[in-house]
Biopython code that builds the backbone (N, CA, C, O; Angstrom):
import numpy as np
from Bio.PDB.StructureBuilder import StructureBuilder

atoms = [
    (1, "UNK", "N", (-18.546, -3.236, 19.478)),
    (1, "UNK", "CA", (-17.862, -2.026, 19.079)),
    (1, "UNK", "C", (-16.419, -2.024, 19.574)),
    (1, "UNK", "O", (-15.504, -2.066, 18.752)),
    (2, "UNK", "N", (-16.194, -1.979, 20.800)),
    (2, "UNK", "CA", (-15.017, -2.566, 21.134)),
    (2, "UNK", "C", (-14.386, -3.148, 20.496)),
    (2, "UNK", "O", (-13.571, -2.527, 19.814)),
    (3, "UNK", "N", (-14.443, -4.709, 20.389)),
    (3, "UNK", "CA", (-14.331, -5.380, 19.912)),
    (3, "UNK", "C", (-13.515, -5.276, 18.279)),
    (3, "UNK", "O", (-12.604, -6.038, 17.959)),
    (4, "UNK", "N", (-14.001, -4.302, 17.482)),
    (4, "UNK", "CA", (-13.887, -3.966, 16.713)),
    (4, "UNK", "C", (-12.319, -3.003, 16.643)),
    (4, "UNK", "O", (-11.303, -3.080, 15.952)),
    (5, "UNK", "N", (-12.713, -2.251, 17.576)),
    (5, "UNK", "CA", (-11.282, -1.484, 17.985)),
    (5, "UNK", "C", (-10.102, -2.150, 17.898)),
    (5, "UNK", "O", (-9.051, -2.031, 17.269)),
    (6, "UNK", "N", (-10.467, -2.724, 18.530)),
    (6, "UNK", "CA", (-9.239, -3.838, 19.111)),
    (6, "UNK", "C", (-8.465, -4.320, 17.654)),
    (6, "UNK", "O", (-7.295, -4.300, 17.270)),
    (7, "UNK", "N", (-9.430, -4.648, 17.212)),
    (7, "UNK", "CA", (-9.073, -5.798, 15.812)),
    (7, "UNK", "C", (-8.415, -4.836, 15.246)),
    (7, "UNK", "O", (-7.330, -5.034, 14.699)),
    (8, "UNK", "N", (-9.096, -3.463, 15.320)),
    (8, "UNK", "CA", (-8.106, -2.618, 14.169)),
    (8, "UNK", "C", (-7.198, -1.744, 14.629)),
    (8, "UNK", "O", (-6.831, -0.836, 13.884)),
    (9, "UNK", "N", (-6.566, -1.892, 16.215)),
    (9, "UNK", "CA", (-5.547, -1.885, 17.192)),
    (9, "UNK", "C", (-4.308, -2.842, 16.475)),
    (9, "UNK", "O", (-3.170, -2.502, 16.154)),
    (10, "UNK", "N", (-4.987, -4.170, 16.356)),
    (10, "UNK", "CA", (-3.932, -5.290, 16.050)),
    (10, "UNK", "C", (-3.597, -5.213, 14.759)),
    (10, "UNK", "O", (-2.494, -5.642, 14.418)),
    (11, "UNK", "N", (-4.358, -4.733, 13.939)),
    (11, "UNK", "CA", (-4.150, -5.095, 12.439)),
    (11, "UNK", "C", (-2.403, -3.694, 12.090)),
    (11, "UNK", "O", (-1.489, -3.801, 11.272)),
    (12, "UNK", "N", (-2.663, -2.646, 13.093)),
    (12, "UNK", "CA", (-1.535, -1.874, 12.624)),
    (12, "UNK", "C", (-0.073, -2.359, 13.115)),
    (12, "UNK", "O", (0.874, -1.674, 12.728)),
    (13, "UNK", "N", (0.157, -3.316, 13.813)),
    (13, "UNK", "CA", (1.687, -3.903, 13.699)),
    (13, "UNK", "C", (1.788, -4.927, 12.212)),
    (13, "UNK", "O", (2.794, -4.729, 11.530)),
    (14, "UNK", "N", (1.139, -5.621, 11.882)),
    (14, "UNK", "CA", (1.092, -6.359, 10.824)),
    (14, "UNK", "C", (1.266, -5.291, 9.825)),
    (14, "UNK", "O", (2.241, -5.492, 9.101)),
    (15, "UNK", "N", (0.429, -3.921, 9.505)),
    (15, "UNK", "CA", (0.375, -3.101, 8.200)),
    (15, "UNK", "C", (2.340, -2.618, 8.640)),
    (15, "UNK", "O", (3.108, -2.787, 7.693)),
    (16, "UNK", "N", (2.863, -2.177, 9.734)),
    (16, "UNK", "CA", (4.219, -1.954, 9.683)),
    (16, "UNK", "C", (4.901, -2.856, 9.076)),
    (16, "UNK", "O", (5.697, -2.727, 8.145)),
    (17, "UNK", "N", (4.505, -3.945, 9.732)),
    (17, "UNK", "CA", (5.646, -5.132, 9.375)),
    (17, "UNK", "C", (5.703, -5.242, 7.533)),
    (17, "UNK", "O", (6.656, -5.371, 6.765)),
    (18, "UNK", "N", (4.631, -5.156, 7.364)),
    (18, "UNK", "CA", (4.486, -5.541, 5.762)),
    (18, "UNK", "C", (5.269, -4.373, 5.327)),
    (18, "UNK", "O", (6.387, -4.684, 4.916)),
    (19, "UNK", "N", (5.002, -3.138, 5.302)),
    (19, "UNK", "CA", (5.498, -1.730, 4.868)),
    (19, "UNK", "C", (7.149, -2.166, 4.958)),
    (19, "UNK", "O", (7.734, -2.214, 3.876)),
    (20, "UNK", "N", (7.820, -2.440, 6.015)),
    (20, "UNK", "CA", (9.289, -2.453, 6.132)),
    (20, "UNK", "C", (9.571, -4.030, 5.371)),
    (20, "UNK", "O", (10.737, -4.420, 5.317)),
    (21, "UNK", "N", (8.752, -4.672, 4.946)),
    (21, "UNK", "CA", (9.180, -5.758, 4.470)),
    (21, "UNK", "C", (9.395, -5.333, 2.762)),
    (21, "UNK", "O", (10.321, -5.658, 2.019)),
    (22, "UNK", "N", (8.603, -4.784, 2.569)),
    (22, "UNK", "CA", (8.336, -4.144, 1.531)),
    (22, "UNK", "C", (9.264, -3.014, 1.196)),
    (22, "UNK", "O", (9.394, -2.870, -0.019)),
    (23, "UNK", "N", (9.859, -2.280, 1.841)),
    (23, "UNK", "CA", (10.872, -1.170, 1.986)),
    (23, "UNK", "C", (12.062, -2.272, 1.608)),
    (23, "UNK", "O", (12.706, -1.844, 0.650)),
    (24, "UNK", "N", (12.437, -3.270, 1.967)),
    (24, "UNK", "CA", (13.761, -3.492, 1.890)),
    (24, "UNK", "C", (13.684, -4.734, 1.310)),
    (24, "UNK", "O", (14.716, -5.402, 1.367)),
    (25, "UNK", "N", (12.422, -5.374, 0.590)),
    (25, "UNK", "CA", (12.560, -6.263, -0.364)),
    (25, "UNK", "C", (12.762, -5.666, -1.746)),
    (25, "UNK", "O", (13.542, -6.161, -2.560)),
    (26, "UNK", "N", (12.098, -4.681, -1.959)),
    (26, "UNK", "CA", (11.791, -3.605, -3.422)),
    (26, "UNK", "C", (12.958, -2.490, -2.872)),
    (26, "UNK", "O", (12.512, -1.511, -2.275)),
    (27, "UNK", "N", (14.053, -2.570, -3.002)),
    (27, "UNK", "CA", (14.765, -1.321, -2.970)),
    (27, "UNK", "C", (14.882, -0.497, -4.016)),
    (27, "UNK", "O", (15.104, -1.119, -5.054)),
    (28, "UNK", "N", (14.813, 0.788, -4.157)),
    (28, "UNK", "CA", (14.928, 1.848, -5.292)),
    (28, "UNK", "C", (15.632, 2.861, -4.655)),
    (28, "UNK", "O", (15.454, 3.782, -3.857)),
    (29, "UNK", "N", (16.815, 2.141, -5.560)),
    (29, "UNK", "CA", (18.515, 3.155, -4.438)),
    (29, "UNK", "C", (18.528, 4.747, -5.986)),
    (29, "UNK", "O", (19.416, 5.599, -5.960)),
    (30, "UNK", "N", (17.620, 4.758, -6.877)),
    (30, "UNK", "CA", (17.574, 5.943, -7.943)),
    (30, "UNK", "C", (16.649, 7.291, -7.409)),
    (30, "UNK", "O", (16.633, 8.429, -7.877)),
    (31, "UNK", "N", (15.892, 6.724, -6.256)),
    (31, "UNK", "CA", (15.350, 8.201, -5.631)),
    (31, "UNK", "C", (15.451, 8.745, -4.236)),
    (31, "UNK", "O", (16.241, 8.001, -3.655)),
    (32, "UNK", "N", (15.024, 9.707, -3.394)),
    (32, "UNK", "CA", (15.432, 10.072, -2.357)),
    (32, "UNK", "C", (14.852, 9.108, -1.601)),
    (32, "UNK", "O", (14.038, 8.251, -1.946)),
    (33, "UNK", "N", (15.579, 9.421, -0.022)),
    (33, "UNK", "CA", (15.018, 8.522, 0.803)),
    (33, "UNK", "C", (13.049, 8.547, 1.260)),
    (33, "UNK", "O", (12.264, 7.643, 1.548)),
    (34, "UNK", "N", (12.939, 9.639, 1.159)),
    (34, "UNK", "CA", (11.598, 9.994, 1.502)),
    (34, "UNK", "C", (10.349, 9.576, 0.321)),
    (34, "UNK", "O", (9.144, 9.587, 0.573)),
    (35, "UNK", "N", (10.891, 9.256, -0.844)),
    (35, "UNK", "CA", (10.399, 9.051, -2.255)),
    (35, "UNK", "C", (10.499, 7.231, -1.954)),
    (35, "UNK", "O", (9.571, 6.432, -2.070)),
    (36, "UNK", "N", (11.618, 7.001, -1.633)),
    (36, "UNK", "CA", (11.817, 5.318, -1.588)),
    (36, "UNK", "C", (10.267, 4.859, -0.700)),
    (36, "UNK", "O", (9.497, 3.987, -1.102)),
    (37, "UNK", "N", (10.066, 5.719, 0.623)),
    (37, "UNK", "CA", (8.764, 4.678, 1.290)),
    (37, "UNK", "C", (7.832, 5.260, 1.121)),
    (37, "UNK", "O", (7.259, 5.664, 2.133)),
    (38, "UNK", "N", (7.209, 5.596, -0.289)),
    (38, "UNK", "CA", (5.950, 6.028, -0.458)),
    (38, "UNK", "C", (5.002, 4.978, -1.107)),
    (38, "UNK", "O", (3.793, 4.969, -0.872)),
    (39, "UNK", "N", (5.841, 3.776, -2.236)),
    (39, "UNK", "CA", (5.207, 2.742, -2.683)),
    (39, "UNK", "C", (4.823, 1.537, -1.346)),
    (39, "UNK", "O", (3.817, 0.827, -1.391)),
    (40, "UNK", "N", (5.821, 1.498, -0.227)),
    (40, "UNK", "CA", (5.491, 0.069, 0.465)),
    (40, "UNK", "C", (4.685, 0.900, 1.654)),
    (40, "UNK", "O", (4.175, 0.161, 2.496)),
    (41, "UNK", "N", (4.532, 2.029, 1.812)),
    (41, "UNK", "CA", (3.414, 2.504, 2.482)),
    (41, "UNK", "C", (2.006, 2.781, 1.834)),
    (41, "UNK", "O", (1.084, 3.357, 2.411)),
    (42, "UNK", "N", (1.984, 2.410, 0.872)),
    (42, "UNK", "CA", (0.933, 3.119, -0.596)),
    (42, "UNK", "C", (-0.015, 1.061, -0.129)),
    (42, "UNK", "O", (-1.136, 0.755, 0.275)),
    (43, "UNK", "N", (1.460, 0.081, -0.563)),
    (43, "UNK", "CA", (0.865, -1.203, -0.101)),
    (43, "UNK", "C", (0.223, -1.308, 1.464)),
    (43, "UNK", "O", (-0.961, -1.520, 1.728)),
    (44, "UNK", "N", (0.965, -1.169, 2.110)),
    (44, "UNK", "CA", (0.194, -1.027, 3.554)),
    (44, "UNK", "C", (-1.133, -0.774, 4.071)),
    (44, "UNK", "O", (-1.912, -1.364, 4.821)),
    (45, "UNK", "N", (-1.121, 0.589, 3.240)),
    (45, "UNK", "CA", (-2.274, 1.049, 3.632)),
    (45, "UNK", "C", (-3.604, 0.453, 2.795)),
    (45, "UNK", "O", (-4.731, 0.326, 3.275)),
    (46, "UNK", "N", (-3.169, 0.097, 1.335)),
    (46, "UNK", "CA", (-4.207, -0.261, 0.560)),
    (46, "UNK", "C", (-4.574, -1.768, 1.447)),
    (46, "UNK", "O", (-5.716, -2.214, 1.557)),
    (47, "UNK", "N", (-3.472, -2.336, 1.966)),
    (47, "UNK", "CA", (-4.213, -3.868, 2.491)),
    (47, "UNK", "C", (-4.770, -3.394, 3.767)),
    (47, "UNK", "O", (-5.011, -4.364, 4.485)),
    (48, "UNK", "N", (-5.014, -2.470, 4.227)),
    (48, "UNK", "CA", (-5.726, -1.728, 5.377)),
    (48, "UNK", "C", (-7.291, -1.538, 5.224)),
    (48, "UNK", "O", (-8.181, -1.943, 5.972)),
    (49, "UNK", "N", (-7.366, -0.951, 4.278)),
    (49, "UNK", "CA", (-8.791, -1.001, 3.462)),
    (49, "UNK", "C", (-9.075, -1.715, 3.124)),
    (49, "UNK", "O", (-10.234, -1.849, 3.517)),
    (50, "UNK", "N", (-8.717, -2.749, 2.316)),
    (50, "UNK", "CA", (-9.124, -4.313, 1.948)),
    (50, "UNK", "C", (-9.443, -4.640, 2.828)),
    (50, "UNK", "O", (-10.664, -4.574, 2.975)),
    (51, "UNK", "N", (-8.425, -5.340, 4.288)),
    (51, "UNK", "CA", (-8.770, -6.001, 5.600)),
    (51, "UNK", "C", (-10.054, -5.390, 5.939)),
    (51, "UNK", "O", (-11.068, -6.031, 6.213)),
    (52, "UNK", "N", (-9.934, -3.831, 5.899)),
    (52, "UNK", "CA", (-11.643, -3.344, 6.843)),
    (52, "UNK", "C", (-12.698, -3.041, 5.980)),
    (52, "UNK", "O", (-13.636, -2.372, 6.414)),
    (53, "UNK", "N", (-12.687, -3.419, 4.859)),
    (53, "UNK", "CA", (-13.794, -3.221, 3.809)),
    (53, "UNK", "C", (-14.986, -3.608, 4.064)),
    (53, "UNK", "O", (-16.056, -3.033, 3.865)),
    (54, "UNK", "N", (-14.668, -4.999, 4.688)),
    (54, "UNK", "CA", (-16.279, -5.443, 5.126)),
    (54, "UNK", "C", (-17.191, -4.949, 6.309)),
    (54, "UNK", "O", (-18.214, -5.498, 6.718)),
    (55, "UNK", "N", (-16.487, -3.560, 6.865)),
    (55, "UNK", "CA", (-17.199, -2.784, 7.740)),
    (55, "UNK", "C", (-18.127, -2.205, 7.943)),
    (55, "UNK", "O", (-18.628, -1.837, 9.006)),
    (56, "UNK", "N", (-18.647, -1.991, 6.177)),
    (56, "UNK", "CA", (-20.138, -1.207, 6.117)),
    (56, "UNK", "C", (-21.233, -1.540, 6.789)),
    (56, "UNK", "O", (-21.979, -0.604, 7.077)),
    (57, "UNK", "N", (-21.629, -2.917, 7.214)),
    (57, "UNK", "CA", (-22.736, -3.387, 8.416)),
    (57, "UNK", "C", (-22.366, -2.469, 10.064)),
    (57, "UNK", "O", (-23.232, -2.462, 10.939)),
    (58, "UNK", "N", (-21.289, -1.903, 10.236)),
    (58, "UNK", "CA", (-21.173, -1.158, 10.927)),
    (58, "UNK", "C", (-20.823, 0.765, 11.078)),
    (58, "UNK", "O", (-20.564, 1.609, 11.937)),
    (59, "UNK", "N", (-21.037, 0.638, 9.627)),
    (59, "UNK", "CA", (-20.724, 2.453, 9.146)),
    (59, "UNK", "C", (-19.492, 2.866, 9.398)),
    (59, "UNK", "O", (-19.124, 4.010, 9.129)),
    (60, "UNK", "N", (-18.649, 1.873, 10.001)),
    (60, "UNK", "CA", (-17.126, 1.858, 10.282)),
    (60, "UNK", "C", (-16.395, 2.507, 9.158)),
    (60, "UNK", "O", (-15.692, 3.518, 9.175)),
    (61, "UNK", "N", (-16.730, 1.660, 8.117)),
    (61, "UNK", "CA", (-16.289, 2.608, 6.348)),
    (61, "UNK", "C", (-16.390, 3.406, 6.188)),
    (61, "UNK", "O", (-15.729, 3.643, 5.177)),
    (62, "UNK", "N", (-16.875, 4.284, 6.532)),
    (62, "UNK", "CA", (-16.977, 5.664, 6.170)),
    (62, "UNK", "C", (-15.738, 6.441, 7.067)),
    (62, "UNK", "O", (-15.194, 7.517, 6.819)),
    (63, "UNK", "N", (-15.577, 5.807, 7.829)),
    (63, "UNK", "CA", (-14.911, 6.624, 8.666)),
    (63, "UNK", "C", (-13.280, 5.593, 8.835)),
    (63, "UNK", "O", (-12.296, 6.281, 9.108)),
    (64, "UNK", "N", (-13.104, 4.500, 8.726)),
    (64, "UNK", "CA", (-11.793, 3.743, 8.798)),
    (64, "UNK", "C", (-11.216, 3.915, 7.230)),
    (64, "UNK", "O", (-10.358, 4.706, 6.839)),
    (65, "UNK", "N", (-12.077, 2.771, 6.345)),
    (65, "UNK", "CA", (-11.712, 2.506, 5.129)),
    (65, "UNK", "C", (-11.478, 2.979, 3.771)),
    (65, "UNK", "O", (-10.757, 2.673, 2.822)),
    (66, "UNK", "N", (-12.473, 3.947, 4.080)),
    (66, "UNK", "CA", (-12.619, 4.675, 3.120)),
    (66, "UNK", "C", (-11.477, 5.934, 2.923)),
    (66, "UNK", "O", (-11.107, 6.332, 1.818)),
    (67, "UNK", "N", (-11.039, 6.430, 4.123)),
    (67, "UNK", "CA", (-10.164, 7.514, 3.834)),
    (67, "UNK", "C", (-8.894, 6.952, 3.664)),
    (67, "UNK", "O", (-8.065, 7.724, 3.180)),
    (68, "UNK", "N", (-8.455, 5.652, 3.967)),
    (68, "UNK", "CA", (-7.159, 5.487, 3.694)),
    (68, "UNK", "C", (-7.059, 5.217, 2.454)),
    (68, "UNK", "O", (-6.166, 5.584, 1.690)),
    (69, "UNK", "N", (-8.414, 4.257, 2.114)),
    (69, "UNK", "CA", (-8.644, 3.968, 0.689)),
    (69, "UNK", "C", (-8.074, 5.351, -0.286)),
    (69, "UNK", "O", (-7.394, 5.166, -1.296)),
    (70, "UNK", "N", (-8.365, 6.360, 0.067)),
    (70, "UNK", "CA", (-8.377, 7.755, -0.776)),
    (70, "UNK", "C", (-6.877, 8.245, -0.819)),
    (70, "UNK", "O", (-6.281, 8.601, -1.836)),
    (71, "UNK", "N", (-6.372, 8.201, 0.472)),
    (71, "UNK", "CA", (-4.923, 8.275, 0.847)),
    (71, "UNK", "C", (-4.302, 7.755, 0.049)),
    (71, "UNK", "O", (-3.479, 8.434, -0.564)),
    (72, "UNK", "N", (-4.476, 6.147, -0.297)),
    (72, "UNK", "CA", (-3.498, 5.339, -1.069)),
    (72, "UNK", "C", (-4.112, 5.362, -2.182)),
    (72, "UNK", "O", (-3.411, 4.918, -3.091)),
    (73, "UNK", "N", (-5.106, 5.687, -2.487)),
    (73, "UNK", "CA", (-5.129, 6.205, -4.403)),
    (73, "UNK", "C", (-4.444, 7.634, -4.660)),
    (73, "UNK", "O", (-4.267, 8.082, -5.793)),
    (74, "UNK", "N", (-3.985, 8.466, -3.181)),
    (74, "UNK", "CA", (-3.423, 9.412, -3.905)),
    (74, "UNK", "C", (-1.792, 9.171, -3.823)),
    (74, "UNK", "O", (-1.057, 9.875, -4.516)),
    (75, "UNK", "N", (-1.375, 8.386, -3.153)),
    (75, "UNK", "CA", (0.196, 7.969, -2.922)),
    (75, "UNK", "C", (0.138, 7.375, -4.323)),
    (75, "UNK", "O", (0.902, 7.956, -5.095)),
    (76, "UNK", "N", (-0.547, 6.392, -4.854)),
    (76, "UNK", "CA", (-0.662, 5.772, -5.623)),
    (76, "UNK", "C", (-0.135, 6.671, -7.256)),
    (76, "UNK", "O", (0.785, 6.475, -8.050)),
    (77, "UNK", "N", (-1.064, 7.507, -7.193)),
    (77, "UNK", "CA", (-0.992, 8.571, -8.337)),
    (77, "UNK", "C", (0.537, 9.226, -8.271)),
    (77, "UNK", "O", (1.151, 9.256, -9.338)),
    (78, "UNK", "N", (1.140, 9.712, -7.169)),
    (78, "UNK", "CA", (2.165, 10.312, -6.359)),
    (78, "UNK", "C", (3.039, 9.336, -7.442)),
    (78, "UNK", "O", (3.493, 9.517, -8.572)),
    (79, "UNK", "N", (3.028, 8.128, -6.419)),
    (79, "UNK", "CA", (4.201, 7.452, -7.385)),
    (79, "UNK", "C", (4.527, 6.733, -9.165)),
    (79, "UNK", "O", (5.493, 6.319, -9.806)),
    (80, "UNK", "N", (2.897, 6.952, -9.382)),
    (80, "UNK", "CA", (2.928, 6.906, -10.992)),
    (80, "UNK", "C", (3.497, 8.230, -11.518)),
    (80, "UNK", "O", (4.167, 8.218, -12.551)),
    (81, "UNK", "N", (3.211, 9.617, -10.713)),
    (81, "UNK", "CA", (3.911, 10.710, -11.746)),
    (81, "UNK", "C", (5.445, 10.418, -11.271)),
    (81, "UNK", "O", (6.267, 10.479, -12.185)),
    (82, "UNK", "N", (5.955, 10.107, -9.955)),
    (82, "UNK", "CA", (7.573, 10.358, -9.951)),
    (82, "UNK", "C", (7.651, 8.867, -10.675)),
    (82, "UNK", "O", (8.857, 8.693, -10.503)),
    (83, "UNK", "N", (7.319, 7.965, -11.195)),
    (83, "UNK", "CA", (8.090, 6.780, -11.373)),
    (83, "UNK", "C", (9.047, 6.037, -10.627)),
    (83, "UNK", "O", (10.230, 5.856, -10.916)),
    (84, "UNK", "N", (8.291, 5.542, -9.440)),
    (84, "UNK", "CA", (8.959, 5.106, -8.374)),
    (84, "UNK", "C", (8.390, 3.669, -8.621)),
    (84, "UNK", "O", (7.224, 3.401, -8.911)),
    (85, "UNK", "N", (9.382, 2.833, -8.461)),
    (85, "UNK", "CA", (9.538, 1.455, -8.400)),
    (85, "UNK", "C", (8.202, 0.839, -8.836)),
    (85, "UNK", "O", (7.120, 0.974, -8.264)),
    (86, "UNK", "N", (8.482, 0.094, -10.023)),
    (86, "UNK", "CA", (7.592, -0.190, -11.004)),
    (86, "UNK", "C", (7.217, -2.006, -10.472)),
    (86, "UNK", "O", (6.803, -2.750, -11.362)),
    (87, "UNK", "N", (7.355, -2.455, -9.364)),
    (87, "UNK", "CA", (6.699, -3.473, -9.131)),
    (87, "UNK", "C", (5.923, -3.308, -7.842)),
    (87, "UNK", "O", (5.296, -4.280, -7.421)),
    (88, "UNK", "N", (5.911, -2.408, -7.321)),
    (88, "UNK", "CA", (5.008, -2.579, -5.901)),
    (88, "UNK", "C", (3.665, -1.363, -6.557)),
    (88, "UNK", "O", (2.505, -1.277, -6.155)),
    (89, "UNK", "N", (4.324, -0.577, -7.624)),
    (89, "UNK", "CA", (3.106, 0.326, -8.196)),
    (89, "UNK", "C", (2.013, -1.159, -8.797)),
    (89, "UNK", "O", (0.863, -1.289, -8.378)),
    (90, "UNK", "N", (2.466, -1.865, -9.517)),
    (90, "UNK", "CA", (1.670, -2.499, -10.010)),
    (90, "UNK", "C", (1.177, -3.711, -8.733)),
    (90, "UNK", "O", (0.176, -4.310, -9.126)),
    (91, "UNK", "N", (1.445, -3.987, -7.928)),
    (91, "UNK", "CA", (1.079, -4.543, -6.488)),
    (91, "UNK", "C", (0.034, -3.772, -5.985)),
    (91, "UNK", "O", (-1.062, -4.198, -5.622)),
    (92, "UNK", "N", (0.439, -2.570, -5.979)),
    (92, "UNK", "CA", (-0.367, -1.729, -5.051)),
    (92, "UNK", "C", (-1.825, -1.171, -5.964)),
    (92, "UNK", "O", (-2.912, -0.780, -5.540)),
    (93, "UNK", "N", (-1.319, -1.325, -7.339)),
    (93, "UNK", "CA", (-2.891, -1.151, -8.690)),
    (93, "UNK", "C", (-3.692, -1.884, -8.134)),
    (93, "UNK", "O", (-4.789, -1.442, -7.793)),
    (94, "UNK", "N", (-3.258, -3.432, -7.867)),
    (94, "UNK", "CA", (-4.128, -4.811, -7.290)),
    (94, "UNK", "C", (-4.937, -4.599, -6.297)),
    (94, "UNK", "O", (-6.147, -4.826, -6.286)),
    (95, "UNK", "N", (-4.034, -3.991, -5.114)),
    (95, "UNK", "CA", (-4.610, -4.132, -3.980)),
    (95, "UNK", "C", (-5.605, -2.888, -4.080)),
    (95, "UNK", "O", (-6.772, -3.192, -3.834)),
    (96, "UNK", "N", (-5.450, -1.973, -4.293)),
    (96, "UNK", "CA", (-6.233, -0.999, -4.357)),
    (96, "UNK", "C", (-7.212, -1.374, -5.146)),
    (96, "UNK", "O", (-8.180, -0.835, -4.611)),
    (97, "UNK", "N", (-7.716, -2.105, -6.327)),
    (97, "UNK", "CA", (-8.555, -2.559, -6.768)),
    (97, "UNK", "C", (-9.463, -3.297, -5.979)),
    (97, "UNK", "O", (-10.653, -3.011, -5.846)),
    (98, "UNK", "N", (-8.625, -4.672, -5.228)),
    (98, "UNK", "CA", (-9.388, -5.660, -4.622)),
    (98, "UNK", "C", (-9.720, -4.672, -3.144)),
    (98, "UNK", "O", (-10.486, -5.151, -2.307)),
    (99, "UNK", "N", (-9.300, -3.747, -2.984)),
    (99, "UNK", "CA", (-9.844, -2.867, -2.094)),
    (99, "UNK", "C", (-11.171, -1.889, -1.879)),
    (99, "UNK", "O", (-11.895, -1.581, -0.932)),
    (100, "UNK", "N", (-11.088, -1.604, -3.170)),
    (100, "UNK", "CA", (-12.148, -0.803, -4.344)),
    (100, "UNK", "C", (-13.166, -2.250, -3.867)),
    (100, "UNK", "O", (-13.877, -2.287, -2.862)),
    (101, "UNK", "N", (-13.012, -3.278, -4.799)),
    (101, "UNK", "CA", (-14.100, -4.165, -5.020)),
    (101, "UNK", "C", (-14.666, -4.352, -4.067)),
    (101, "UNK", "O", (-15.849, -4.014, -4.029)),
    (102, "UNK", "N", (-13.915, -5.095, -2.671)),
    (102, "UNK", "CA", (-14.560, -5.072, -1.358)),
    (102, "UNK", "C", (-15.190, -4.557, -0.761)),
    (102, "UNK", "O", (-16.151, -5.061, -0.179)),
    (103, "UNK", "N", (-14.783, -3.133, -0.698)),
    (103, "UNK", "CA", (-16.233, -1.770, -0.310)),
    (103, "UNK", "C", (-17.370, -1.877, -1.078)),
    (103, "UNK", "O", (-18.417, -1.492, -0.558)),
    (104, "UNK", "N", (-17.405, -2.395, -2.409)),
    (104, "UNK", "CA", (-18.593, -1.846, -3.400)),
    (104, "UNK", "C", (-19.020, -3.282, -2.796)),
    (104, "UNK", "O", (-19.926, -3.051, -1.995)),
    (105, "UNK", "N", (-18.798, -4.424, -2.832)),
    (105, "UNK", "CA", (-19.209, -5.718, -2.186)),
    (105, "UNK", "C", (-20.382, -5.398, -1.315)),
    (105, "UNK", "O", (-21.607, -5.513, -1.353)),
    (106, "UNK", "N", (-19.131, -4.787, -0.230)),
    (106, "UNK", "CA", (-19.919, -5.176, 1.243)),
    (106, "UNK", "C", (-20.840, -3.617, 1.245)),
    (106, "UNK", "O", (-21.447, -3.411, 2.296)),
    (107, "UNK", "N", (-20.932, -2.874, 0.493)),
    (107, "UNK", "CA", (-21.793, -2.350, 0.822)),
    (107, "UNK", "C", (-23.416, -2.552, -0.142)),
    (107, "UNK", "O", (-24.477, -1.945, 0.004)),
    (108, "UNK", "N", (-23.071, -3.553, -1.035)),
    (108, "UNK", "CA", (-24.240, -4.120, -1.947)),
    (108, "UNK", "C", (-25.232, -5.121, -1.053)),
    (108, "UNK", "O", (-26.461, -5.171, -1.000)),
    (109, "UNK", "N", (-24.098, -5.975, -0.304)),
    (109, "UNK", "CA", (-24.220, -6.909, 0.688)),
    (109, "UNK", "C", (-24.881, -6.835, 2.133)),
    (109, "UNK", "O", (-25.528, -7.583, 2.866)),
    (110, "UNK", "N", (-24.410, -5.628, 2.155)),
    (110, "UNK", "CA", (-25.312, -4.774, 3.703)),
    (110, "UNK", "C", (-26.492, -4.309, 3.340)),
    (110, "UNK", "O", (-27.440, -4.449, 4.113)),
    (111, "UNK", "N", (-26.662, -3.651, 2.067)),
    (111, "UNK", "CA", (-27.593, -2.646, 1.828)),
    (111, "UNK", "C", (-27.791, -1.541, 2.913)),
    (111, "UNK", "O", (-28.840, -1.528, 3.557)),
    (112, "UNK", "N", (-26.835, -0.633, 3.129)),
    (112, "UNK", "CA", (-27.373, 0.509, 4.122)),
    (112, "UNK", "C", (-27.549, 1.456, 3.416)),
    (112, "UNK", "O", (-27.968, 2.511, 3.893)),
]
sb = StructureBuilder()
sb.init_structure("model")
sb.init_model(0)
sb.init_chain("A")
sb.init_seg("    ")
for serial, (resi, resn, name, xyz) in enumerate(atoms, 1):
    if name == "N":
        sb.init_residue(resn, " ", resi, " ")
    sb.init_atom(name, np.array(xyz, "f"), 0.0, 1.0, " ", f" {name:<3s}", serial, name[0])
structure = sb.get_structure()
């Protein structure tokens, strides 16, 4: 259990790093500043849920993966109605998919 912590202690400098990599590789100088980091945080978080998807052998999902999962389908939606930067939306369709898939996986895979 610990153990577990930890891992998902470490995994949040990596989800920053990606987010600001993402902020200033995809720039969108046409909307506000607060509108600009909603797509490379939308990515962040969706590879957050992916990474912990395979948690359901520990009921961890319900409570880690799943809500960010929900978070970034609603950033997600967020930035399809403002039309904010049309390549990390379609990045972030992916990941949120292969995010999607992974939960339904590992929880076919666990059977709990």
């Amino acid at each position: 259990m610990m153990g577990i912590v930890l891992l998902l202690i470490a995994l949040i400098g990596p989800m920053l790093l990606l987010s600001t990599f993402l902020y200033f590789r995809f720039p969108d100088e046409s909307v506000g500043r607060m509108d600009r980091y909603i797509p490379p945080l939308t990515s962040a978080l969706a590879t957050w849920a992916f990474c912990t998807g395979w948690l359901w052998f520990y009921l961890f999902n319900l409570y880690i993966s799943l809500p960010v999962l929900v978070l970034a389908i609603g950033l997600q939606g967020y930035a399809i109605s403002k039309n904010l930067n049309p390549k990390l939306r379609r990045i972030n369709a992916i990941l949120i998919g292969a995010s999607f898939g992974m939960g339904i996986l590992s929880y076919f895979y666990f059977d709990v």
